[in-house]
C-alpha positions in Angstrom: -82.1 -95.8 188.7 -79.8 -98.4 190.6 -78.0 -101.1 188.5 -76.5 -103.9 190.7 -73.1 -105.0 189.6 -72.6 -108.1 188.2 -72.0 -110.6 191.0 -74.0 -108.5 193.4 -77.1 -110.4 194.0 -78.8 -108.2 196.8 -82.2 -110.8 196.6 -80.1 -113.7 197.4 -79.6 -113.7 200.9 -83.4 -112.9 201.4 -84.9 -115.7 199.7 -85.0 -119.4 199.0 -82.5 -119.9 196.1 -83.4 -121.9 193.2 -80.7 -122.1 190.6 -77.4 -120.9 190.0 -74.2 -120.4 187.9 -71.1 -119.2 189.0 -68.3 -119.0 186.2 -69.8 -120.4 183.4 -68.3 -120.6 180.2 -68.4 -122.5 177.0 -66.2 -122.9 174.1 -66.3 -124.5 170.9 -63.6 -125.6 168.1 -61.5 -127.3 170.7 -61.9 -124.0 172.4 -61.0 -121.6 169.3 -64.4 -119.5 169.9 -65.9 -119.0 172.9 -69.6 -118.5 173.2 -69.2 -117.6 177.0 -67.2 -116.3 179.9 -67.6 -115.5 183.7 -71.4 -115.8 183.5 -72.6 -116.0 187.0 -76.5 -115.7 188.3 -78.6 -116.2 191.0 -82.3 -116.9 191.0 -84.7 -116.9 193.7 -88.1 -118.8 194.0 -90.7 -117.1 192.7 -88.8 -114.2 191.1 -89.0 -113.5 187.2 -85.4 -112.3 185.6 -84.6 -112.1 181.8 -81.5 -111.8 180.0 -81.0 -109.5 176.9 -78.3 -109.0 174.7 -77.9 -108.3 170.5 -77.7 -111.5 168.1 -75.3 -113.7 169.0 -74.1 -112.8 172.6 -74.8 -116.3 173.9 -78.1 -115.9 175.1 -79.2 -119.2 173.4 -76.3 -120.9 174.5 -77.0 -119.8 178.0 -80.3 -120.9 178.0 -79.5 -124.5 176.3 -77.1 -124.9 179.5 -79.4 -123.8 182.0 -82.1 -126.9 180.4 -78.8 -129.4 180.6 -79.0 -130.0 176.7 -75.8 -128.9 176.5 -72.6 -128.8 179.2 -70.6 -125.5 180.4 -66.9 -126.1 179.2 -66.2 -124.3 182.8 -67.9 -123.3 185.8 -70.8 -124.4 187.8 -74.6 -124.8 187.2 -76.6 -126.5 190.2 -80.5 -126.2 190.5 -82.2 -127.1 193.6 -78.4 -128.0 195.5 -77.6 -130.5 192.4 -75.7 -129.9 189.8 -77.1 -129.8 186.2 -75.5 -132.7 184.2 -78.9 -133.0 181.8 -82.3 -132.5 181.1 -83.9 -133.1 184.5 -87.5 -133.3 185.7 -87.3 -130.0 187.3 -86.6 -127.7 184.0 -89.8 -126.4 182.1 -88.7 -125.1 179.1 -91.1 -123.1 176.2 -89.6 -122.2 172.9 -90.8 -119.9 170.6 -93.2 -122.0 168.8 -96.0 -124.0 170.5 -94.7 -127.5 168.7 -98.4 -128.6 170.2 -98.8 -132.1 168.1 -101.3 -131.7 165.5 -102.9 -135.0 165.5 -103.2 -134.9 169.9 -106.1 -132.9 171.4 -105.3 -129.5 173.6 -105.5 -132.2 176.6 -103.4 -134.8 175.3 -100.5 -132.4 174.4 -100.4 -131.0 178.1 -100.2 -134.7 179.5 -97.8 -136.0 176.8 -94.5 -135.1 179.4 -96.1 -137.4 181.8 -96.7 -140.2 179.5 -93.2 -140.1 178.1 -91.4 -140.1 181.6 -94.2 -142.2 183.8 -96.6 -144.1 181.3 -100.0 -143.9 179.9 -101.8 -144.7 183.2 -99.6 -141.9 184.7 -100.9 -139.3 182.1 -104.1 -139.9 182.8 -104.1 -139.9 186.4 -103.0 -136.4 185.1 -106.0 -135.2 183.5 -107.9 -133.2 186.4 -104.3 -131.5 187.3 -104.3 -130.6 183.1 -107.9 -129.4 183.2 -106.7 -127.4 186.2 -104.2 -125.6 183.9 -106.6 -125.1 181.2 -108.6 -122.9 183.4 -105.9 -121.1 185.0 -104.8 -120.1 181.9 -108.8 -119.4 180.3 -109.1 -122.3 178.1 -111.6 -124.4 180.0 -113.7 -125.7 177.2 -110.6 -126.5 175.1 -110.0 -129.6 175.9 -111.0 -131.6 173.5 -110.1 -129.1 170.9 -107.2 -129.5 168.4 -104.5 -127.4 167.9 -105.5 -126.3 164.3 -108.7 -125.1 165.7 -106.3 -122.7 168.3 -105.0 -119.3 167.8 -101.6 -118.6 167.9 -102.2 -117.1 171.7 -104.3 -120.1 172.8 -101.5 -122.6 171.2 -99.1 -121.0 173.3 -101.3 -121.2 176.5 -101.7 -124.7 176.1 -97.6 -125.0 175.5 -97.6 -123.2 179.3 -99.7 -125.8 180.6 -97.7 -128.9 179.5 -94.0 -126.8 181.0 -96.4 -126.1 184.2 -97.8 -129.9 184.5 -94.6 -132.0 186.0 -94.3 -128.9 188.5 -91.0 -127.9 187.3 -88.7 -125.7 189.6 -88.0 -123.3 187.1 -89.3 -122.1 183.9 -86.9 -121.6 181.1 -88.4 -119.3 178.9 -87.0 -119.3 174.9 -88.9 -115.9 173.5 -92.0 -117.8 173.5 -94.4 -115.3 172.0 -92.3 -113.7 169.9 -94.2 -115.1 166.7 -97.5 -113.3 167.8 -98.7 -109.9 167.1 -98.3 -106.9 169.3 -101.5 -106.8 170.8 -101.7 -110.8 171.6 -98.0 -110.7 173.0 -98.7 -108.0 175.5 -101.7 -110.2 176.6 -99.8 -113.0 176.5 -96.8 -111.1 178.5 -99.7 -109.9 181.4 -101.1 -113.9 181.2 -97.5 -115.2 181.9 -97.2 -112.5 185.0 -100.5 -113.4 186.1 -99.8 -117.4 186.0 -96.5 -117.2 187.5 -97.3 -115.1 190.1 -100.2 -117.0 191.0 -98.0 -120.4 192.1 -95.0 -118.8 192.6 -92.7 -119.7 190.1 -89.8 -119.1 189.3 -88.9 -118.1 185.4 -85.8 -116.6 183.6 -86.8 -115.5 179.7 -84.8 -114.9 176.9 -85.7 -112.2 174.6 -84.5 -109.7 172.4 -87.7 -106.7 173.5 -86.2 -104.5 176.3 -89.7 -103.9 176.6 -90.6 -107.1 177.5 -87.9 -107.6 179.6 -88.4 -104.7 181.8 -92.4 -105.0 182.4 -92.5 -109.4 183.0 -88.9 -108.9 185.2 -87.5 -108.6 188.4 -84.3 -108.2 187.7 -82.7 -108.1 184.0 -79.3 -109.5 183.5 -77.2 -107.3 179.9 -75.0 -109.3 178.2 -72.0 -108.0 176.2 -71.1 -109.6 173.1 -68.9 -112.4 171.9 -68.0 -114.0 173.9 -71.3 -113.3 176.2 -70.4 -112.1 179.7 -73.2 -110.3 181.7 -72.4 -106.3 181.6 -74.9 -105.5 184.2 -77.1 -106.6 186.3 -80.6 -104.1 186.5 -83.0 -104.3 189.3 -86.8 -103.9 187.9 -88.1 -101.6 190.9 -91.3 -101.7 189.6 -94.7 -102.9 191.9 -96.5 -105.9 191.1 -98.9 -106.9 189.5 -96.9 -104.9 186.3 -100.2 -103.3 184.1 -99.5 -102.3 180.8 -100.4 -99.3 181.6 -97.1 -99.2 183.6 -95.2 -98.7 180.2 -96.2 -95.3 179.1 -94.9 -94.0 182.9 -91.4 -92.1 182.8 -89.7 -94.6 185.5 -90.3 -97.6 182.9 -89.5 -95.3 180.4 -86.1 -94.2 181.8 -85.4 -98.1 182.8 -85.6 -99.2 178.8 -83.6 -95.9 178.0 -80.8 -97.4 180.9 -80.7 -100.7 178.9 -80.6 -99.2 175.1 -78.0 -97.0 176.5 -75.6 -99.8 178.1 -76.9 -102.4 174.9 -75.7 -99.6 172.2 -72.2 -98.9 174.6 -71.5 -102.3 174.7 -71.9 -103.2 171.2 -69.1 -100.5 170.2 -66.5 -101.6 172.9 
């Protein structure tokens, strides 16, 4: 199997790029421990890359830059040609709980973005577009529904629908179905393929399953520990659309074994 190195980004010169950091870093303590150093990272539109890492490498840190809620101390971060100085318009972000408000149906929680940013008459000029979603992701018939009467799965297809309704240019991705069971994450892992695939977006996922990482991504960036620096960057040469099936087959099996391998060396360096 063929690992790029770290600032060899072999997909960049092929297609549109979409975001980017070169050099970040961040510190805090007036700069007595640093979270980050030297991360650099390209993504192109419509790929799907993850980063993985053990507890506390910085991959939450990494992500919170990427969104603008919080600043590099160094280096630069520029999505679409402009630089990321804040949350922007053009980042979707999912966490790792639905946070779908209780007392809103499925249909006002995927318009709510809109009617913070543009107004209540915006939101629901949004409505068709939502209902759109909501059969895209196979919860036509849901909209009406509150979230107490949706599964864990379902909440977290509605939370894709309100990251996917303002038509962000990239999806940041915060282990989102990490609270569900086995079965309904793997689902929910072949949903999120099938969704992004089918409008072309572009999505970078946090996680801590090499698993995961390996059968949603394109290309899986492995981050050393404190302070997080990538160690490698792993091409995913695997054909789309990824099947479940696709795990029990020794090339996915000896792609994992490649990332356990560098995770365990670089956790005793």
């Amino acid at each position: 199997m063929q690992a790029a190195a770290t600032l060899i980004e072999p997909t960049e010169s092929r297609s549109e790029l979409v975001y980017q950091l070169r050099n970040v870093g961040k510190t805090y303590a007036r700069n007595a421990i640093t979270a980050l150093e030297g991360v650099n990272l390209t993504l192109t539109r419509g790929s799907f890359s993850a980063v993985i890492g053990s507890s506390g490498c910085g991959k939450s840190t990494l992500l919170k830059i990427m969104s603008g809620l919080i600043p590099p101390s160094m280096g630069r971060v520029v999505l679409q040609d402009r630089p990321v100085t804040g949350p922007r318009r053009d980042i979707g972000m999912m966490f790792q709980q639905a946070t779908l408000f209780p007392w809103r149906t499925t249909l006002q929680n995927i318009v709510l973005p809109i009617e913070i940013r543009d107004g209540r008459a915006a939101a629901k000029a949004a409505q068709e577009p939502a209902r759109e979603l909501l059969e895209l992701v196979g919860l036509k018939g849901f909209e009406n529904s509150y979230p107490g009467d949706l599964s864990g799965g379902m909440a977290q297809r509605a939370s894709i629908c309100r990251m996917l309704i303002t038509e962000p240019a990239v999806l940041l991705l915060d282990e989102p179905f990490s609270a569900l069971d086995e079965l309904t994450r793997d689902f929910m892992n072949m949903e999120l393929q099938r969704i992004c695939m089918s409008r072309n977006a572009t999505a970078f996922l946090v996680t801590h399953s090499i698993q995961e990482a390996v059968i949603l991504s394109d290309v899986v960036y492995v981050m050393k520990p404190r302070p997080g620096r990538i160690a490698e960057v792993v091409e995913i040469d695997l054909p789309r659309p990824r099947t479940l099936d696709m795990m029990t087959t020794p090339k996915f099996g000896e792609i994992v074994e490649h990332i356990r391998s560098r995770l365990d060396k670089e956790a005793f360096i």
